[in-house]
BAPAKOL-190755 format. One record per residue: residue in three letters; x, y, z of N, C-alpha, C, O in turn. Coordinates in pm, whole numbers, padded with zeros to 5 digits, always signed. Example, Ala and Ser with C-alpha at 12.3 -4.5 7.8 and 13.67 -1.06 7.14 Angstrom:
2
Ala+01319-00569+00780+01230-00450+00780+01320-00330+00780+01424-00332+00846Ser+01285-00225+00708+01367-00106+00714+01290+00003+00787+01341+00114+00804
END
This chain:
286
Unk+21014+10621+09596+20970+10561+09721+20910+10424+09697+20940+10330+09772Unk+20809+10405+09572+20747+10281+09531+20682+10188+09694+20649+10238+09801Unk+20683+10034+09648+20633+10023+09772+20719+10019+09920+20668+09973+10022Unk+20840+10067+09916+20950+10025+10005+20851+10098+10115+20824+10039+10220Unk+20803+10215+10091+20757+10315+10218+20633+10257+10270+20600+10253+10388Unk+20558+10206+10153+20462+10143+10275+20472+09995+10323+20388+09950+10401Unk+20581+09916+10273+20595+09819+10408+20704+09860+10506+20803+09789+10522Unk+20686+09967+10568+20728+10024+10670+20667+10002+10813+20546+09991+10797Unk+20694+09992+10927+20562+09952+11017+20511+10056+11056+20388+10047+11063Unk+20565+10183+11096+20531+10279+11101+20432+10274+11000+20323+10233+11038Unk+20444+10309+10875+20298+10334+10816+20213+10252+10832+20100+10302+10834Unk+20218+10100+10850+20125+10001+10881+20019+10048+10957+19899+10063+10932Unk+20110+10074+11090+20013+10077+11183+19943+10213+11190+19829+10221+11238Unk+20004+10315+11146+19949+10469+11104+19810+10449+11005+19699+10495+11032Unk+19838+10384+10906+19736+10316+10854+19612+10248+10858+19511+10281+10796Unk+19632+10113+10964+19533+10032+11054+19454+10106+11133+19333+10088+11149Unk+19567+10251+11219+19489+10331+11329+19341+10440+11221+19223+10457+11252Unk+19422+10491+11096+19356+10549+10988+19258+10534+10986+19170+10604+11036Unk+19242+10372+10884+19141+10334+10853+19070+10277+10941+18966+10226+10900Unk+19099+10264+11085+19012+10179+11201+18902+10347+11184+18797+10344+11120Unk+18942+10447+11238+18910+10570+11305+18811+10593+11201+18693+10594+11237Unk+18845+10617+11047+18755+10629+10918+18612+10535+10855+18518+10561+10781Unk+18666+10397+10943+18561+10338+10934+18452+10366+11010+18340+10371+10960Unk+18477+10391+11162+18387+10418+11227+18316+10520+11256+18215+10529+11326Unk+18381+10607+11192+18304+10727+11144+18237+10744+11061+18147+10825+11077Unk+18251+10675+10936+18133+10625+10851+18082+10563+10825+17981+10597+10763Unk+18109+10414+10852+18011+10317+10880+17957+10313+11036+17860+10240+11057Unk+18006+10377+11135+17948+10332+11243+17779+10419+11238+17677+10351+11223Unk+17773+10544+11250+17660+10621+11268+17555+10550+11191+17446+10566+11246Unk+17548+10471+11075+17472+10343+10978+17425+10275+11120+17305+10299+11132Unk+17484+10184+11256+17405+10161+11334+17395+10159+11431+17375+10071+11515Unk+17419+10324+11432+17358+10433+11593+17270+10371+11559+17235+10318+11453Unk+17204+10385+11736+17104+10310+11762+17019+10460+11791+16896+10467+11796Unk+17077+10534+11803+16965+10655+11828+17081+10806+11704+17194+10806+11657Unk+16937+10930+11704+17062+11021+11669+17137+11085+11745+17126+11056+11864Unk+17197+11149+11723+17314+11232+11798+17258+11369+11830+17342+11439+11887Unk+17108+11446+11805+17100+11526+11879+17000+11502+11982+16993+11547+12096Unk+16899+11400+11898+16810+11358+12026+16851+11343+12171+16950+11280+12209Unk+16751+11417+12260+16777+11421+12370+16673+11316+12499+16550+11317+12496Unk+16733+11255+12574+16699+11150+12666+16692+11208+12810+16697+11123+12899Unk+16683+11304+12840+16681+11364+12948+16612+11267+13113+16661+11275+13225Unk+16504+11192+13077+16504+11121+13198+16564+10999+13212+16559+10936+13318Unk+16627+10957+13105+16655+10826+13094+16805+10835+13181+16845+10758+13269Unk+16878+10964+13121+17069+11006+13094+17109+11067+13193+17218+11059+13249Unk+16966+11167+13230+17041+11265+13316+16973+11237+13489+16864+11188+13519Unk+17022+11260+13529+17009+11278+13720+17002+11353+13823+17084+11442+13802Unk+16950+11372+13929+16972+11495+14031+17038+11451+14102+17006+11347+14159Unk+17164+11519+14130+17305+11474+14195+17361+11580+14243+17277+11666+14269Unk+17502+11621+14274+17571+11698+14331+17558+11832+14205+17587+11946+14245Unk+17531+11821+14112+17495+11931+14031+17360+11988+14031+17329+12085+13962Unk+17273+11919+14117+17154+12004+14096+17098+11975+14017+17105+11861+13970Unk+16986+12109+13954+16886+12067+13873+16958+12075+13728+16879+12096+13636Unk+17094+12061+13693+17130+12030+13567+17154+11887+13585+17164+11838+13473Unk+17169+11791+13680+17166+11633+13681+17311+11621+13635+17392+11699+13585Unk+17313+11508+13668+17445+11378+13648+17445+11311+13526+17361+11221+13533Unk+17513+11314+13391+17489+11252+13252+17522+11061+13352+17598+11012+13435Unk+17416+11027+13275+17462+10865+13293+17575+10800+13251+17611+10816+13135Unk+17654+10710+13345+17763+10706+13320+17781+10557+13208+17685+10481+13196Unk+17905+10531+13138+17914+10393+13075+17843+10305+13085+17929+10217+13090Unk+17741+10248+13092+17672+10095+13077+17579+10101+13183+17540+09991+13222Unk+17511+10246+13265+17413+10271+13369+17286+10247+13290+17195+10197+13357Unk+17258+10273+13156+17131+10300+13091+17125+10179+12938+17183+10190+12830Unk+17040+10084+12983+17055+09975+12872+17016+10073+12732+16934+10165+12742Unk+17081+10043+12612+17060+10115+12510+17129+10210+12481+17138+10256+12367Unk+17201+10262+12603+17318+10373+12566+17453+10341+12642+17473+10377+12758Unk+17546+10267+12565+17644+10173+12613+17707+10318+12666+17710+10281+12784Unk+17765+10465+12673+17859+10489+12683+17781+10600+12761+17856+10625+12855Unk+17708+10653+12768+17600+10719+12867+17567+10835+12815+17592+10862+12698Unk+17507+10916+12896+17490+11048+12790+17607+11158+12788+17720+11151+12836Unk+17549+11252+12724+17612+11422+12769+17520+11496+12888+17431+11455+12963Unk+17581+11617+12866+17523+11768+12970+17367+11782+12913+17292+11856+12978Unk+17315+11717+12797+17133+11796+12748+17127+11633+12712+17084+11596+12603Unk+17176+11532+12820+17095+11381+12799+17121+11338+12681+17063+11230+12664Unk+17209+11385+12550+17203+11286+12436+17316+11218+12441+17423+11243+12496Unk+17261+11077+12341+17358+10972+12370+17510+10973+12306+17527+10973+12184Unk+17624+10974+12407+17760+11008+12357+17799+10879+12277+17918+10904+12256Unk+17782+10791+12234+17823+10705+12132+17780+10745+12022+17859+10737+11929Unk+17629+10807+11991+17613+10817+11882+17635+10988+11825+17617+11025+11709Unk+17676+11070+11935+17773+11191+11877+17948+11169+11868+18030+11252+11828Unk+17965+11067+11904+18110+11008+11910+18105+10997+11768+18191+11062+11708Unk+18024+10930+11699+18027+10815+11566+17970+10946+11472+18042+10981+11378Unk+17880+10999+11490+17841+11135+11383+17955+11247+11373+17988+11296+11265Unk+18020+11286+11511+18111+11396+11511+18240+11325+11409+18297+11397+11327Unk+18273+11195+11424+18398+11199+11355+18373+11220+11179+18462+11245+11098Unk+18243+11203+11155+18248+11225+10996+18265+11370+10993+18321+11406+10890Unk+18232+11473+11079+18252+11628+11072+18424+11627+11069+18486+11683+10979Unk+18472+11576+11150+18585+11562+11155+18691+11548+11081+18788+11620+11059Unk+18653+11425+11038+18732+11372+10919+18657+11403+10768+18681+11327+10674Unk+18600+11476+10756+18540+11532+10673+18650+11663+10646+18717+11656+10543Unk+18666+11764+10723+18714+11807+10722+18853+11802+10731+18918+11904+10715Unk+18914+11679+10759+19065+11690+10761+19060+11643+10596+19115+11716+10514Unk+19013+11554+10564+19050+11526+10396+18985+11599+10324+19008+11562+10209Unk+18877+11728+10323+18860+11730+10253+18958+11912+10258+19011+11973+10164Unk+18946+11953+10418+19054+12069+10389+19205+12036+10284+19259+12103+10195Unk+19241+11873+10359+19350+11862+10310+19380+11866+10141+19479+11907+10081Unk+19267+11813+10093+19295+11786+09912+19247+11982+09876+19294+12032+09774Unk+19185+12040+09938+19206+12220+09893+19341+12234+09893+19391+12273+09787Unk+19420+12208+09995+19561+12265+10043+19660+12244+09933+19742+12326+09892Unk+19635+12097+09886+19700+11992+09821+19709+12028+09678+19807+12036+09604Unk+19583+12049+09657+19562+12101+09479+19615+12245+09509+19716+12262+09440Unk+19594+12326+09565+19638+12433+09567+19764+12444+09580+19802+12547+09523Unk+19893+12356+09656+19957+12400+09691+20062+12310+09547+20179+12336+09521Unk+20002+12237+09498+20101+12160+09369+20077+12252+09250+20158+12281+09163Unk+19930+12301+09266+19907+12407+09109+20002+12509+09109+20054+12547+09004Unk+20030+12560+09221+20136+12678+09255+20272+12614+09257+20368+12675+09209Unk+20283+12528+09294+20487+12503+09286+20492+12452+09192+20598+12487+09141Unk+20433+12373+09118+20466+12354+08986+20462+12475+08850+20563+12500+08783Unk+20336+12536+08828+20373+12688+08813+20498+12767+08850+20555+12825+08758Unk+20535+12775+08943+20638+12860+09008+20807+12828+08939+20902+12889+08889Unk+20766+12690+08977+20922+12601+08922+20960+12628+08808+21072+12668+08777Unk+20847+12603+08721+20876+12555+08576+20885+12674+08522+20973+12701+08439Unk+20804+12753+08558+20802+12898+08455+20910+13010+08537+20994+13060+08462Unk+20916+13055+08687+21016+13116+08690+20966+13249+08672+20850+13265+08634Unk+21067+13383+08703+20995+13500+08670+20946+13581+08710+21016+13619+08804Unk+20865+13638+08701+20816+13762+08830+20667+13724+08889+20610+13797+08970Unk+20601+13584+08830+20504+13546+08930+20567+13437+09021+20510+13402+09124Unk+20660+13395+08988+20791+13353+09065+20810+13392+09219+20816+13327+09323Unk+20821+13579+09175+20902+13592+09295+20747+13649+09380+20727+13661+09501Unk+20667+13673+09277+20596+13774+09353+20514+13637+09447+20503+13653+09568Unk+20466+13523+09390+20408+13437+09470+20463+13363+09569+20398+13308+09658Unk+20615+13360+09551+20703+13326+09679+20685+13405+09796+20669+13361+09909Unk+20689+13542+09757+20664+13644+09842+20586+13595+09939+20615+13541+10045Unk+20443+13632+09870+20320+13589+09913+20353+13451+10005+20343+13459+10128Unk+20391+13326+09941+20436+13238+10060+20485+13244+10193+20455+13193+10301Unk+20593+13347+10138+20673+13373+10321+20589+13445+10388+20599+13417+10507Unk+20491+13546+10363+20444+13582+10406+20298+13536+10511+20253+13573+10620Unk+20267+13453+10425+20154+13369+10482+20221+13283+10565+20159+13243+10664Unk+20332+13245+10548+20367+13135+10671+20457+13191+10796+20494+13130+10896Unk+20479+13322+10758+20520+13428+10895+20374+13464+11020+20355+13519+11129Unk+20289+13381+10897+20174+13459+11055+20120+13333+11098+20098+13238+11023Unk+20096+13337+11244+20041+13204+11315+19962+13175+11234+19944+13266+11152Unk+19864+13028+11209+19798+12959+11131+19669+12968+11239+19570+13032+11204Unk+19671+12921+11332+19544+12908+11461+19483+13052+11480+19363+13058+11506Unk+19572+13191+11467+19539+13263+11505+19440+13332+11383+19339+13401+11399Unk+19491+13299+11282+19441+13371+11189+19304+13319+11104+19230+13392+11038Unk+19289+13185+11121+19181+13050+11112+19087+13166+11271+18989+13234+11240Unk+19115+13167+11350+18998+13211+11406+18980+13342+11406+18870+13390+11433Unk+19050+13392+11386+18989+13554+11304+18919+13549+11175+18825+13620+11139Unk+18992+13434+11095+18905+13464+10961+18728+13378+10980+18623+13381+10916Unk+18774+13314+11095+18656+13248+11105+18518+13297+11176+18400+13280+11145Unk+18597+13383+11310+18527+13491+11361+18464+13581+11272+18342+13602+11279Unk+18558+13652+11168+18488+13737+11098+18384+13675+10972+18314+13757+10913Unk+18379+13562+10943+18311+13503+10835+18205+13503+10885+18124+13580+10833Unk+18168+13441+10979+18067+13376+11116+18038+13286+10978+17978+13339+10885Unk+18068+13191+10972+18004+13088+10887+18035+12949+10957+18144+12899+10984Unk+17856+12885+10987+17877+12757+11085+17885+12641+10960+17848+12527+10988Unk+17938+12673+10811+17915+12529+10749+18011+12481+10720+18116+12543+10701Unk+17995+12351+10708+18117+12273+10697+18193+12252+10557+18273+12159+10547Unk+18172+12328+10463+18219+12310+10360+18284+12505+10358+18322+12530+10244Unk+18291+12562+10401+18329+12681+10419+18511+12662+10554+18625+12709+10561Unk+18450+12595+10605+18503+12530+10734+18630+12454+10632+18735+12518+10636Unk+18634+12350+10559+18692+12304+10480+18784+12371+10408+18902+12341+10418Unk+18733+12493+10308+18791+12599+10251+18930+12680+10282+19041+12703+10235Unk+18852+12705+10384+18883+12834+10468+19011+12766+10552+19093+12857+10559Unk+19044+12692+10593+19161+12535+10647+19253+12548+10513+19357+12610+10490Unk+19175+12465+10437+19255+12451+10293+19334+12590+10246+19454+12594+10221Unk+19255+12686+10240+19347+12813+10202+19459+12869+10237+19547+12924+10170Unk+19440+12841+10408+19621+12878+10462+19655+12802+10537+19702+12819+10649Unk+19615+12635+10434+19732+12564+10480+19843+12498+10342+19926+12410+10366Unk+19820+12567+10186+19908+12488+10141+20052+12599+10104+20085+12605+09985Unk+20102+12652+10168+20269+12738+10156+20328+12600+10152+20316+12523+10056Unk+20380+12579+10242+20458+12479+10298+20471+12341+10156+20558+12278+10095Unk+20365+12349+10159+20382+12193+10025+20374+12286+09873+20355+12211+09778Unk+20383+12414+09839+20426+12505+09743+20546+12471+09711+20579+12395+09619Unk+20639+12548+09814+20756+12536+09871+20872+12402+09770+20941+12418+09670Unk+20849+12292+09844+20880+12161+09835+20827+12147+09693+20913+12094+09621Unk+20698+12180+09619+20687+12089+09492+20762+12209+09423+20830+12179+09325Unk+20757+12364+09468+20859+12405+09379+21011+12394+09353+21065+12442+09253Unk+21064+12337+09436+21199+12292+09472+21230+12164+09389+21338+12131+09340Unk+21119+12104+09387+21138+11942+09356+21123+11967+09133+21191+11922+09040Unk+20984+12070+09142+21000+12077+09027+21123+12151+08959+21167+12091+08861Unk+21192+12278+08995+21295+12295+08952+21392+12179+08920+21418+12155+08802Unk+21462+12087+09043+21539+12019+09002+21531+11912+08896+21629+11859+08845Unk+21343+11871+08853+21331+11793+08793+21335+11877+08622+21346+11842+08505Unk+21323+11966+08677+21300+12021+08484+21444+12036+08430+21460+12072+08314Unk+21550+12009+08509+21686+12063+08497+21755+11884+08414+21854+11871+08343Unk+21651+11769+08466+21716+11669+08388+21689+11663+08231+21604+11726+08168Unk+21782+11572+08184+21829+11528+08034+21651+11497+07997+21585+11554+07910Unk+21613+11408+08078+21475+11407+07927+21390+11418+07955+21303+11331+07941Unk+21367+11561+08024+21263+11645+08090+21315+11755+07927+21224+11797+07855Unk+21439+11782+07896+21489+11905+07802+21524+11827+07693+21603+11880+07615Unk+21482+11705+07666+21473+11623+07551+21347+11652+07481+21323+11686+07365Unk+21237+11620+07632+21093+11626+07533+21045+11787+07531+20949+11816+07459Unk+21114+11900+07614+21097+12004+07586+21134+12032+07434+21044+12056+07353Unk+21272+12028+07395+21322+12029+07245+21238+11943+07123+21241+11985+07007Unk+21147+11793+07166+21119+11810+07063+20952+11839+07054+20856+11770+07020Unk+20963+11935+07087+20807+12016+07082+20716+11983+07170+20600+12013+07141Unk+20743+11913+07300+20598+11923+07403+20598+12009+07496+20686+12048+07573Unk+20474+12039+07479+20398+12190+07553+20445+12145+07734+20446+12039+07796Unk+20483+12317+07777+20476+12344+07919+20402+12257+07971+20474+12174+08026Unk+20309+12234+07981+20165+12180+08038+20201+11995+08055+20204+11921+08153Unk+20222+11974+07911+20239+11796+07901+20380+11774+07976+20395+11682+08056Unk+20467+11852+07950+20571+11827+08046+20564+11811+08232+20611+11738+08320Unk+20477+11926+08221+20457+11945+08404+20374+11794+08461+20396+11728+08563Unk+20286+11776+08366+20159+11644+08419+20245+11480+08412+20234+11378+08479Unk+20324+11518+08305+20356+11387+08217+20496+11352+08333+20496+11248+08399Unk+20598+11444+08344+20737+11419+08408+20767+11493+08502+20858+11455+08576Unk+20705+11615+08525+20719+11689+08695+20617+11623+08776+20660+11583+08884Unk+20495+11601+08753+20377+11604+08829+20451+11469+08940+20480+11500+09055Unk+20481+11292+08879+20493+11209+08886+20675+11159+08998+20725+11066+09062Unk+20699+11276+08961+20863+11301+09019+20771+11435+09197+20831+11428+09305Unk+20718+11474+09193+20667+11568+09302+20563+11474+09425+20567+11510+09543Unk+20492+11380+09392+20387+11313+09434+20454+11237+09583+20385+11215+09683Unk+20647+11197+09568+20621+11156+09717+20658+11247+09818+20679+11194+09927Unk+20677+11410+09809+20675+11480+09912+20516+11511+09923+20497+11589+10016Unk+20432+11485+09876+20297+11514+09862+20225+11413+09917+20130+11449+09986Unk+20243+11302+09905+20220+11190+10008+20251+11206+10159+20177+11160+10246Unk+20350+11266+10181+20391+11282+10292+20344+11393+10359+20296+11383+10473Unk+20352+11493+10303+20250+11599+10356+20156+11648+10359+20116+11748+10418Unk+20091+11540+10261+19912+11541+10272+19884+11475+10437+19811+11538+10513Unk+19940+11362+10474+19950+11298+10628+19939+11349+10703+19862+11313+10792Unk+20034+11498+10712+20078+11596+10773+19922+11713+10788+19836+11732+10874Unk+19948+11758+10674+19801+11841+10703+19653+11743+10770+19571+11766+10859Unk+19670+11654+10694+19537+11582+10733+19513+11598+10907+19403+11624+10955Unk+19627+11578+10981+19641+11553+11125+19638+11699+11134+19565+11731+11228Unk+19687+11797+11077+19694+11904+11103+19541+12015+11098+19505+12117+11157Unk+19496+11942+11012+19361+11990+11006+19226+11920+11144+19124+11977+11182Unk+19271+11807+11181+19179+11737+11271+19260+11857+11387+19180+11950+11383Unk+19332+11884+11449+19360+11949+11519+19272+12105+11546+19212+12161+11638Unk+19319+12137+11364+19250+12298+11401+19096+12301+11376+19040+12406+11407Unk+19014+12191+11318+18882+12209+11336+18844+12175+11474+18738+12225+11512Unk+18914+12092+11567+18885+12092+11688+18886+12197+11780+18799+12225+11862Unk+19001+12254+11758+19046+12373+11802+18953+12473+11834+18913+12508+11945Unk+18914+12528+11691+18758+12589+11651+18695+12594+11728+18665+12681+11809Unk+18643+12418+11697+18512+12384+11779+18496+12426+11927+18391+12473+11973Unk+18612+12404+11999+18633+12378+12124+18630+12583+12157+18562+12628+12250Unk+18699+12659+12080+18602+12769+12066+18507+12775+12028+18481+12894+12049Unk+18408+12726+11974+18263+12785+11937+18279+12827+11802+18169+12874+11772Unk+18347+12834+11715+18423+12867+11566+18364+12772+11497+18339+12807+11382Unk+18321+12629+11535+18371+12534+11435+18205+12541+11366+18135+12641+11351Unk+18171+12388+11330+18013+12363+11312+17922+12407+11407+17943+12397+11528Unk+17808+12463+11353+17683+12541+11440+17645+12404+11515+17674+12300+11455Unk+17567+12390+11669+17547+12302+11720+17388+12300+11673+17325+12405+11664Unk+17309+12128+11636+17364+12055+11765+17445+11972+11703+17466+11870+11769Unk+17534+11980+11538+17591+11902+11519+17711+11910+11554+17786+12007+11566Unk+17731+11748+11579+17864+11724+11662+17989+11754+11570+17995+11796+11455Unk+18081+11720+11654+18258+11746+11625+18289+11703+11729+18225+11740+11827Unk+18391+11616+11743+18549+11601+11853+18512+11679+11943+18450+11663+12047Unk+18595+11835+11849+18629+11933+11925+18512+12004+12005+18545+12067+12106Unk+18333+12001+11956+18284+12028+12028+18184+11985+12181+18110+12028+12270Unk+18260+11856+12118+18237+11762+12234+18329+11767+12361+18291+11736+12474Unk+18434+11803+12333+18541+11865+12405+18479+11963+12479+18450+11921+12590Unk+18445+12091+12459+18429+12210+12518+18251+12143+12545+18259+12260+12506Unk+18199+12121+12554+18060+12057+12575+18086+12028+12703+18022+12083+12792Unk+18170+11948+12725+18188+11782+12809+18275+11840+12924+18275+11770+13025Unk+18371+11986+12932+18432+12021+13011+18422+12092+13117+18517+12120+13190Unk+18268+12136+13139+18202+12213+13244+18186+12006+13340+18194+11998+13463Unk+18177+11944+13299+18144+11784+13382+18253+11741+13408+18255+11631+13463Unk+18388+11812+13379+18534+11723+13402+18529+11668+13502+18572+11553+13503Unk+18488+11712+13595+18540+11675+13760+18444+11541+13799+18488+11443+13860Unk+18308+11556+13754+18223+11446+13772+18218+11312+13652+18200+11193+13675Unk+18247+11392+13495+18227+11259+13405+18329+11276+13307+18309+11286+13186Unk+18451+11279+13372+18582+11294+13241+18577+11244+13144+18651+11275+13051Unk+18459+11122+13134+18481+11033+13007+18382+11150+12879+18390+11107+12764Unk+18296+11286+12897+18278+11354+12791+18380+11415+12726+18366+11454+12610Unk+18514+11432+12808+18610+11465+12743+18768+11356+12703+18871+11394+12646Unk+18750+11276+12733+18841+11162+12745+18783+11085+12583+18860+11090+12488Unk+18693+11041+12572+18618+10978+12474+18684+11087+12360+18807+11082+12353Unk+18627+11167+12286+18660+11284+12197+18768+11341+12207+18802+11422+12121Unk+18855+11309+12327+18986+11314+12309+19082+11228+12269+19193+11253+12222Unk+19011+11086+12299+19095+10936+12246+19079+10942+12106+19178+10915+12038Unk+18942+10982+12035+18956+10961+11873+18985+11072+11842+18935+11074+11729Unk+19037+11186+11857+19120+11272+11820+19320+11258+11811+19403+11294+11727Unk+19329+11190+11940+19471+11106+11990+19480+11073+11858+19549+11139+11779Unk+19389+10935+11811+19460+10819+11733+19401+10880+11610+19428+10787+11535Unk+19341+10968+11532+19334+10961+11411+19483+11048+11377+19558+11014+11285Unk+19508+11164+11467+19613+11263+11418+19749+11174+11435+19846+11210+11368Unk+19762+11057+11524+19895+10979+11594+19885+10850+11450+19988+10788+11426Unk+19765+10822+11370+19792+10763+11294+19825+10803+11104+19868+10733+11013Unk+19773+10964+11109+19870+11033+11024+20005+11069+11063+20104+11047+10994Unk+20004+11111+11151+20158+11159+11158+20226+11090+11130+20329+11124+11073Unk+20183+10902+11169+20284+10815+11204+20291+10769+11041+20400+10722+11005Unk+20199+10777+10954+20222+10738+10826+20353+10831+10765+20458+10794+10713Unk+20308+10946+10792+20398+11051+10740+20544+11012+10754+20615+10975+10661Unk+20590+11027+10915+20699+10929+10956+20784+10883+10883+20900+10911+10853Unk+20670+10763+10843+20763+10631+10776+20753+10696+10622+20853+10724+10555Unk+20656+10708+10591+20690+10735+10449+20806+10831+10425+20896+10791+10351Unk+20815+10961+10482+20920+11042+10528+21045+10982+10499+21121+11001+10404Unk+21056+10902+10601+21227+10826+10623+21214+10721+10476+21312+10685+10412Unk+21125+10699+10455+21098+10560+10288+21217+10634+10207+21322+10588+10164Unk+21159+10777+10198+21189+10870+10045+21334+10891+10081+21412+10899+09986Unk+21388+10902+10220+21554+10975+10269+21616+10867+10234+21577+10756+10268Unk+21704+10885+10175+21834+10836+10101+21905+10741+10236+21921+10619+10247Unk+21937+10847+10326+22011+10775+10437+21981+10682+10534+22041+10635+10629Unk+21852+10667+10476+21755+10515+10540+21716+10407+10506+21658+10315+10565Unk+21782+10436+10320+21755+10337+10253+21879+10212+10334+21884+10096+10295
END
């Protein structure tokens, strides 16, 4: 693939959207002007057509809180800017579990062959015969665990079949060339072979579907959240800003519009990397 795939525009701009979304998730909360659970209740909230739960202040009503509050008065810019590090916390860091897990196994699988071969293929089809959402919130239900590094795990674990799959495919065909069975013959170990000349030949379907999970993971920690699954409150997430913000749809769409726009563009700017890199590696696009 080299650099042909990333001067692609597709990845460009998959990229730009990336790193716009990543920056501001970690450098922005540096200068919230307030935190994200503190609550402002006379400043944010109002007695309005809702009664004594009040009206969250809307965009630019309350100097100091450009984007107004939530439903318990705290300021939605600065759970906008804290939730996406939960967020994207969890999409890269589920994604590199999935990733290591899912190359330690197809490369294993490929190279050696055999009856942990078949028996861990097994195991593959099997895990990818059962819904992924459904089973993330059962295992999550039954864990009851609100932390985010469990949260991470637990993502990572049944999501790497799929990129197994592919590096075992890729490593077979690569162990089958001339001086892959050159440096086997003259005495280098299983191991130096897999790191040295499979590992390096596997890396651009792995590029591509790290993209893939990454977006795939911002999805299902939202998901979660938006059930009550995800991080214990009052720390934020996307997704629990979502289900927060949706009892106010009718009066302040922007609690769910906001946490739905940086959800849009972080997953629309993996996918879109994926994309291009995707079509980089296909022959029939060169």
């Amino acid at each position: 693939m080299g650099w042909r795939g990333w001067r692609d525009s597709r990845v460009l701009v998959g990229l730009v959207l990336v790193v716009a979304v990543v920056a501001v998730a970690v450098v922005g909360p540096w200068f919230s002007p307030h935190a994200p659970d503190t609550q402002f209740r006379e400043q944010l909230l109002g007695n309005g057509a809702l009664g004594t739960r009040g009206i969250p202040a809307g965009i630019g009503d309350v100097t100091g809180h450009p984007l107004g509050g939530d439903t318990l008065g705290r300021d939605v810019l600065a759970r906008l800017l804290h939730g996406g590090r939960v967020s994207l916390t969890v999409a890269f860091v589920g994604s590199l579990v999935a990733v290591t897990l899912g190359l330690l196994v197809g490369m294993y699988t490929g190279y050696v062959g055999g009856a942990w071969d078949r028996l861990l293929m097994r195991l593959v089809d099997l895990m990818l015969s059962l819904p992924f959402l459904l089973i993330a919130i059962a295992v999550q239900a039954v864990v009851a665990s609100s932390n985010i590094w469990s949260l991470c795990i637990m993502l990572g674990l049944l999501s790497w079949m799929t990129l197994a799959r592919i590096v075992r495919a890729k490593t077979q065909q690569v162990k089958g060339l001339e001086y892959v069975q050159a440096a086997r013959s003259m005495g280098a170990s299983p191991v130096r072979i897999v790191f040295t000349h499979v590992l390096p030949n596997v890396l651009g379907p792995v590029w591509i579907l790290g993209t893939s999970l990454a977006a795939s993971m911002i999805l299902a920690e939202s998901a979660l959240s938006y059930l009550g699954l995800g991080v214990a409150p009052p720390t934020p997430s996307w997704g629990s800003m979502l289900r927060e913000g949706q009892e106010l749809l009718g009066y302040a769409p922007r609690l769910v519009l906001l946490p739905g726009l940086m959800i849009l563009l972080a997953v629309f700017g993996f996918n879109l990397m994926g994309e291009g890199l995707r079509d980089a590696q296909d022959p029939r696009h060169g």
